[in-house]
N, C-alpha and C positions, 0 to 999 in steps of 0.2 A: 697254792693252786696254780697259778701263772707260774711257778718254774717246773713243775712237774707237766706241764702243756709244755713248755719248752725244751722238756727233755724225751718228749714225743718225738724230737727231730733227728734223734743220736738213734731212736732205732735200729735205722738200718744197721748202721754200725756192730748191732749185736746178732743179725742174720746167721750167718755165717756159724756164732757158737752160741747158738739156742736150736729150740725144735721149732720155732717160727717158721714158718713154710706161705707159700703164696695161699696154699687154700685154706689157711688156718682164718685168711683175711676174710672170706665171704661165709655165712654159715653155711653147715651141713647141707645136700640136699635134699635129705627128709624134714631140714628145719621146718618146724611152722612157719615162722613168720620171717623176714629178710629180705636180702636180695642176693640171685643168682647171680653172676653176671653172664650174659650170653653171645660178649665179642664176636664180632665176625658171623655171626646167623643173619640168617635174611628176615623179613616180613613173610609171616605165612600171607599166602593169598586167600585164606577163607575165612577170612574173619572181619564178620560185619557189625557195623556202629550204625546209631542212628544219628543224623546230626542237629541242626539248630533248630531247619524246619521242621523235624521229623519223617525226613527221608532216607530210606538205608541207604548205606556206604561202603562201599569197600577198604578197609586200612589200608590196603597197599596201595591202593590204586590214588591214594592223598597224597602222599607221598612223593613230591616231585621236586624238591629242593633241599636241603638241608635240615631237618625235622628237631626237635625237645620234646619232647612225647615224656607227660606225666600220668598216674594213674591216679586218685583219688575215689573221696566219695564224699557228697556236696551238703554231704547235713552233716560229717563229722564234725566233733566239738575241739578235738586235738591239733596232732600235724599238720593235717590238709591245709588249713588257715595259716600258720606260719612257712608251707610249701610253694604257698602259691601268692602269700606276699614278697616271697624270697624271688620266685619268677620274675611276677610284677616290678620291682627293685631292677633288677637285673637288663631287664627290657628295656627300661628306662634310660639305664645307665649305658645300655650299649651304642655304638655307630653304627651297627648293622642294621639295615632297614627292614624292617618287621614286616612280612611278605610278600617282600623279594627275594633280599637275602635265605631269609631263614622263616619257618612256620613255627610255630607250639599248639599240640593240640593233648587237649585234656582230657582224659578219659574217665566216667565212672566206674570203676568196678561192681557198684551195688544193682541189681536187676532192677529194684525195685524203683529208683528215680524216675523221675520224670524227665523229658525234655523242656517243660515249664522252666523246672527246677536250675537244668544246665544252662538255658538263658538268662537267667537270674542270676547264678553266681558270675557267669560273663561281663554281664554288666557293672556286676558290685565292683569285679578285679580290675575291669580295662577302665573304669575309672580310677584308679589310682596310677594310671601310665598315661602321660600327656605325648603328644605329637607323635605317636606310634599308628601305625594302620591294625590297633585290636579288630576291625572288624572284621578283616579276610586273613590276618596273621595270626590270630591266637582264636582256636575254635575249641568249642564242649563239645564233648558228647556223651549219650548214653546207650546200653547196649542192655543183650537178655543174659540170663545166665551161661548158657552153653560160650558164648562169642570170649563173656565175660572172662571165662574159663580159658579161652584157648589165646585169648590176647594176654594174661596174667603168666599163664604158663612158659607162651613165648617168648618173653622178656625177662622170667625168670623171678616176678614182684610174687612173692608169698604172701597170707594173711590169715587173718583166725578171725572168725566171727566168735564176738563174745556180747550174748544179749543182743539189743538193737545197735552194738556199735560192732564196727573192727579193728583188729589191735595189726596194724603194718606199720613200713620204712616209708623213709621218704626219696624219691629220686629221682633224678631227670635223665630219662634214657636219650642219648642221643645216636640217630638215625642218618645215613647218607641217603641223597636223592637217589640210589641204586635198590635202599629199602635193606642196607645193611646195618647192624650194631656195630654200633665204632669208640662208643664213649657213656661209660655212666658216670653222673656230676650227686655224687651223693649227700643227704645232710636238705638241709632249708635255707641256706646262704649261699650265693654261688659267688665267684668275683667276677669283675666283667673282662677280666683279662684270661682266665680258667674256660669261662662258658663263650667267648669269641676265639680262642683257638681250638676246643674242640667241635665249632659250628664249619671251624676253618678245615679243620682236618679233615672232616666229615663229607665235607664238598669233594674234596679230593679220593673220597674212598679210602681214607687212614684209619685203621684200627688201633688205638692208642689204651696204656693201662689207666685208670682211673688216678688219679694225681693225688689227690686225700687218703687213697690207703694205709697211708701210715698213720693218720687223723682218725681212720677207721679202727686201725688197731687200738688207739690210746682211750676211743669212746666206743661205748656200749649202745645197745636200742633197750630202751627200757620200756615194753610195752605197756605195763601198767600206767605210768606217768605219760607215755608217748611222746619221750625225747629221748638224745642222745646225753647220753650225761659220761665223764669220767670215770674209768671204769682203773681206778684208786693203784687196787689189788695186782691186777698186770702191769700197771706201768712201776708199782714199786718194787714187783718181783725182775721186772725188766733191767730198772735201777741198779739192783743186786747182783744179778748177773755182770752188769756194767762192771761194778765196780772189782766182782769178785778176778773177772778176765787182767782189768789194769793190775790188781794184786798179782797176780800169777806172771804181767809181763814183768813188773820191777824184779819182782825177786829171781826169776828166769836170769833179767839182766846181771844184775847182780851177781848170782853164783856164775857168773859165764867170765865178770870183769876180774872176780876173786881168783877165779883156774889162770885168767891171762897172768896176773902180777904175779902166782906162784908159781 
């Protein structure tokens, strides 16, 4: 399993002679469920959150430093919880000062939450981050369907309701204080070296490509399970390709050394 994760890294190498394309990386956008990515778009300005107290808010108008902007939903049983321990983690581990530097605010997708609810999980997550300012750097919110709609769309987060739960991705959109997309940090792990340069870039109004897509190519979203897992079949047809091009350069070489000598 570990050398086929390490032969994730030679992909690019096969660009070039495969049908691998940049959009082959994000799903369809009639996919159900995934991520769009949406580079370079701005924050609509009509789309309102409720936030801790319970007071409407403008998304764009929060927006005045270098943003992580998550979507969730605070009763799921899956992602969410490895998402937002993966923030948590990360927050931790960074130098960046949590509310100067840089915000994260969390959004539910689900109408039905409460803001009860979004204080509650606030509380659970910004306790497990010591010496950070969780309480003006990292904020919940909850919003109504229509908002819900026009903030998922914007960002490009798809979902499927199935039963009382939904089957989505997990990822951290990251926002310039100009209220631009500049960076998605995809997956439930982030490094603090990966999510401090795209906080960095972001300040500066850098639009940069996601750095795991090739991580994204080798792993699948398996919504059923609600992880990313190995996705076996591509990486060993990937393999194949590899090896089939090295066959093709030797023997190339070869009949080329064979004409020299004769």
């Amino acid at each position: 399993m570990k050398r086929l994760m390490y032969l994730c890294i030679l992909i690019p190498l096969l660009w070039p002679f495969s049908s691998i394309s940049q959009n082959n990386l994000n799903p369809a956008p009639d996919s159900e469920i995934g991520i769009t990515e949406m580079l370079g778009d701005t924050v609509p300005g009509n789309i309102v959150l409720c936030n801790e107290k319970g007071e409407k808010v403008i998304l764009k108008d929060l927006i005045d430093k270098p943003t992580a902007l998550l979507f969730v939903y605070y009763r799921c049983p899956g992602i969410c919880s490895p998402l937002m321990n993966g923030v948590a983690e990360v927050i931790g581990k960074s130098n960046l000062d949590l509310g100067n530097d840089y915000q994260v605010l969390t959004i539910s997708f689900d109408p039905t939450e409460s803001t009860e609810l979004a204080v509650k999980k606030k509380n659970n997550y910004a306790g497990l981050v010591e010496g950070k300012n969780t309480k003006d750097g990292w904020l919940f919110f909850t919003t109504d369907s229509l908002n819900s709609a026009l903030a998922t769309q914007a960002f490009g987060f798809r979902y499927k309701k199935a039963g009382n739960e939904f089957l989505h991705a997990a990822s951290m959109i990251i926002i310039s204080p100009e209220g631009k997309i500049t960076r998605y940090l995809n997956g439930t792990y982030f490094l603090p070296f990966e999510f401090k340069l795209a906080l960095v870039e972001a300040s500066k109004g850098q639009v940069g490509p996601t750095i795991n897509k090739i991580l994204q190519y080798c792993y699948s979203y398996d919504p059923v399970g609600q992880a990313y897992v190995l996705n076996i079949t591509k990486v060993t047809g990937t393999i194949i390709i590899l090896m089939a091009v090295i066959i093709f350069l030797l023997l190339s070489i070869k009949k080329v050394r064979r004409k020299t000598q004769a």
